[in-house]
Backbone as JSON, one array per atom type, in Angstrom:
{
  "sequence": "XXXXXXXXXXXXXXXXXXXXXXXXXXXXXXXXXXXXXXXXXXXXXXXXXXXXXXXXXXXXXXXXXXXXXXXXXXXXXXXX",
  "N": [[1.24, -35.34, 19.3], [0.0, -32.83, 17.5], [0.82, -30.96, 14.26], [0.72, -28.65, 12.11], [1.73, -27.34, 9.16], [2.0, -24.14, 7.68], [2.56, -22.7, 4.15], [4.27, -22.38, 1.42], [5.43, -24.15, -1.63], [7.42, -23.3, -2.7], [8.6, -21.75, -1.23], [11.96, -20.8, 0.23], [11.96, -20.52, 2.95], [10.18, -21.96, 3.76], [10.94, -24.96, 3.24], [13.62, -25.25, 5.12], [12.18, -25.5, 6.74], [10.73, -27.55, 6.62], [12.67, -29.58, 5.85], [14.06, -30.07, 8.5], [11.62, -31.02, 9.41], [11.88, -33.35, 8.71], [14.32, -34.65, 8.98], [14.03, -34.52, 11.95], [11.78, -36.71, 11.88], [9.36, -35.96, 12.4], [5.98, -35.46, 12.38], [4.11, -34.06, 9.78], [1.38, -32.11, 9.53], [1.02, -30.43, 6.01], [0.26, -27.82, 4.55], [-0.85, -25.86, 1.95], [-0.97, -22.47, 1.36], [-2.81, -19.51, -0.39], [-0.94, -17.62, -2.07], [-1.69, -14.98, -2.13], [-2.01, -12.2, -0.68], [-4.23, -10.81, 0.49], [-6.01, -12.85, 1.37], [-8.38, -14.66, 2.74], [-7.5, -16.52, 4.49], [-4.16, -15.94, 4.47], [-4.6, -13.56, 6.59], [-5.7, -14.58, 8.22], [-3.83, -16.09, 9.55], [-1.96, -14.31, 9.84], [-3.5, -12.51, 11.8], [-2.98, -14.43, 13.75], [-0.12, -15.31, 14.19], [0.84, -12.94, 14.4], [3.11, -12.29, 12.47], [3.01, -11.68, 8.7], [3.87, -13.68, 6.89], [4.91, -16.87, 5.72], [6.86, -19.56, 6.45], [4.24, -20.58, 8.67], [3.83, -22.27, 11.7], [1.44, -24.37, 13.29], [0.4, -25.72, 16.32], [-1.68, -27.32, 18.15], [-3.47, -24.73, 19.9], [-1.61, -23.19, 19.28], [0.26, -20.53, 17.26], [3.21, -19.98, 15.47], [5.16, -17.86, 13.82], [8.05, -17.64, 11.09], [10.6, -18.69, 9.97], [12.96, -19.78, 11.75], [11.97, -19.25, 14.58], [9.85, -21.12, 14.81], [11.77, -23.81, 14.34], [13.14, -23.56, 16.68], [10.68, -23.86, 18.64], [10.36, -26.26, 17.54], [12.49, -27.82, 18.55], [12.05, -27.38, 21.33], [9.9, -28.01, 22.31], [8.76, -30.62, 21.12], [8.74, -34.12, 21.7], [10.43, -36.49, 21.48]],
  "CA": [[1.24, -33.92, 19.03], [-0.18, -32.06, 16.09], [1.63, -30.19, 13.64], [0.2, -27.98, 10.93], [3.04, -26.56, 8.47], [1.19, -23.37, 6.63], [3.67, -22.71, 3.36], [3.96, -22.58, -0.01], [6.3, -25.05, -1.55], [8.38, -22.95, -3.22], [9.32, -21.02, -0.48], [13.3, -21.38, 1.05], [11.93, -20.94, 4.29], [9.18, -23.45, 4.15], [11.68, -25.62, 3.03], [14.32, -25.54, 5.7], [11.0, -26.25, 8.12], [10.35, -29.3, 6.14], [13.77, -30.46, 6.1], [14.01, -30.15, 9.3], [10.63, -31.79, 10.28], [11.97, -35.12, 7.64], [15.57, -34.95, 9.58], [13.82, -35.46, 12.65], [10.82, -37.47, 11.58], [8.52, -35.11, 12.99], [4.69, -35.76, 11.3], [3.34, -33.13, 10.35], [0.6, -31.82, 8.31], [1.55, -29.66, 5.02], [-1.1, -27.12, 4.39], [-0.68, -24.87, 1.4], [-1.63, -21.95, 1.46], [-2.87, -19.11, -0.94], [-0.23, -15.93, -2.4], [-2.74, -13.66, -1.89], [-2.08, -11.83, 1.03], [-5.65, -10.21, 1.06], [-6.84, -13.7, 1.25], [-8.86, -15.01, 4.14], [-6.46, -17.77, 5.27], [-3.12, -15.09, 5.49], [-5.5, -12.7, 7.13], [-6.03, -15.52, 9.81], [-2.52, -16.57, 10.15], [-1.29, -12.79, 10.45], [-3.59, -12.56, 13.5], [-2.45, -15.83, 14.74], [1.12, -15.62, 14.77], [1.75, -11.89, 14.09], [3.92, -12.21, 10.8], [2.42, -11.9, 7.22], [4.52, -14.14, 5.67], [4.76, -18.14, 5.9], [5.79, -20.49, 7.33], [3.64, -20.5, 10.0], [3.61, -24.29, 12.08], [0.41, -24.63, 14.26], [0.83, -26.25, 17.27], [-3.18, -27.01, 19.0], [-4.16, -23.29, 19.38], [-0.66, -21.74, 19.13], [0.57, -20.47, 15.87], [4.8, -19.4, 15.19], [6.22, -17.44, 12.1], [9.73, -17.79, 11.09], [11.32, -20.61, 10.01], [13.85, -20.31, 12.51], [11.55, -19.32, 15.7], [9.47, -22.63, 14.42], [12.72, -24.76, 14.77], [13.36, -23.68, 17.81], [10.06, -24.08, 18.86], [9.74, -28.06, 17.7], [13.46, -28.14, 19.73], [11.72, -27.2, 23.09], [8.83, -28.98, 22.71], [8.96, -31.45, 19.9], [9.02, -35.24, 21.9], [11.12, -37.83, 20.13]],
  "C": [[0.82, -33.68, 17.59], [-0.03, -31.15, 15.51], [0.76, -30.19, 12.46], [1.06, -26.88, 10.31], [2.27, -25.53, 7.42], [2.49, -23.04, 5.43], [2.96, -22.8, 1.98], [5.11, -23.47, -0.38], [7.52, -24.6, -1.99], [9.63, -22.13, -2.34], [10.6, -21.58, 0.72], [13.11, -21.85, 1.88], [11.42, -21.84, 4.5], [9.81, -24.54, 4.22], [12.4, -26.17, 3.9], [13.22, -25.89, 6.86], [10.85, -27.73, 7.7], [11.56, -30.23, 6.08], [13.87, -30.77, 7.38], [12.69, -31.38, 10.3], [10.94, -33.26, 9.5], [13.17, -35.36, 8.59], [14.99, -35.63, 11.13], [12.4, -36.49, 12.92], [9.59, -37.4, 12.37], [7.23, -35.06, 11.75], [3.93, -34.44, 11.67], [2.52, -32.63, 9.07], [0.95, -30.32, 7.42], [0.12, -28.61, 4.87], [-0.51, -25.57, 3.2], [-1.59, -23.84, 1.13], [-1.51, -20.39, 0.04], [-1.02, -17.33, -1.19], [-0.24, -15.1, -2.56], [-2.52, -12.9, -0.38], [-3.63, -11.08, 1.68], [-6.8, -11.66, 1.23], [-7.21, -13.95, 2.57], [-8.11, -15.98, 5.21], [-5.31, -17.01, 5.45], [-4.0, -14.58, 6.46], [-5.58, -13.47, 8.71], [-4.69, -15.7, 10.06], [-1.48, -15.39, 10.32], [-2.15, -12.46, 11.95], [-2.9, -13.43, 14.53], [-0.99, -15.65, 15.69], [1.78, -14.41, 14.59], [2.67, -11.54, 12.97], [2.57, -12.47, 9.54], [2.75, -12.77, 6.25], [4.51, -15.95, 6.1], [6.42, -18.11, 5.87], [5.56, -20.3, 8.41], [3.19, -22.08, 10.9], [2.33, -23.3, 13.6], [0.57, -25.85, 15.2], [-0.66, -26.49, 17.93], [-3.47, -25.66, 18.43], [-2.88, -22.15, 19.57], [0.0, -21.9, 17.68], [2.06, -19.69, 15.92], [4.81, -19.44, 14.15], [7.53, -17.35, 12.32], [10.22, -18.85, 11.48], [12.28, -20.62, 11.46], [13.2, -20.27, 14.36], [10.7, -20.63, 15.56], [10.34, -23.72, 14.83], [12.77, -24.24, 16.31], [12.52, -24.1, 19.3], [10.07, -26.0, 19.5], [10.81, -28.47, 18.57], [13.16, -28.19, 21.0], [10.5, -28.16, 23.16], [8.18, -30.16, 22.07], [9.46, -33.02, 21.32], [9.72, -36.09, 21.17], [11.01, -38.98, 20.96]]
}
């Protein structure tokens, strides 16, 4: 499976995604992204997943905002 974590590093939420993806040793790619919200990369990941704000985990061609709909996400469909 391939995981794409959009985020900034500073951010809480991103954070408790990344703890989360180290707790259960879930690989996944980090992808930081700009703090521009008029930038072309939010712009795409507000269509994607409907929220403006990060983190946003990419999944293939589906995209979830909110750290906590994300966890619950890699819970349902996350293999170990």
């Amino acid at each position: 499976m391939t995981y794409k974590l959009y985020q900034f590093k500073e951010c809480p939420y991103c954070a408790k995604v990344r703890g989360y993806l180290q707790e259960n040793k879930i690989e996944c790619e980090l992808i930081n992204v700009s703090y521009d919200r008029d930038s072309e990369e939010r712009k795409m990941l507000l269509k994607q997943s409907g929220v403006g704000t990060v983190p946003v985990l990419q999944h293939n061609e589906k995209f979830i905002g909110d750290s906590t709909r994300i966890i619950e996400y890699l819970n349902e469909h996350h293999t170990k």
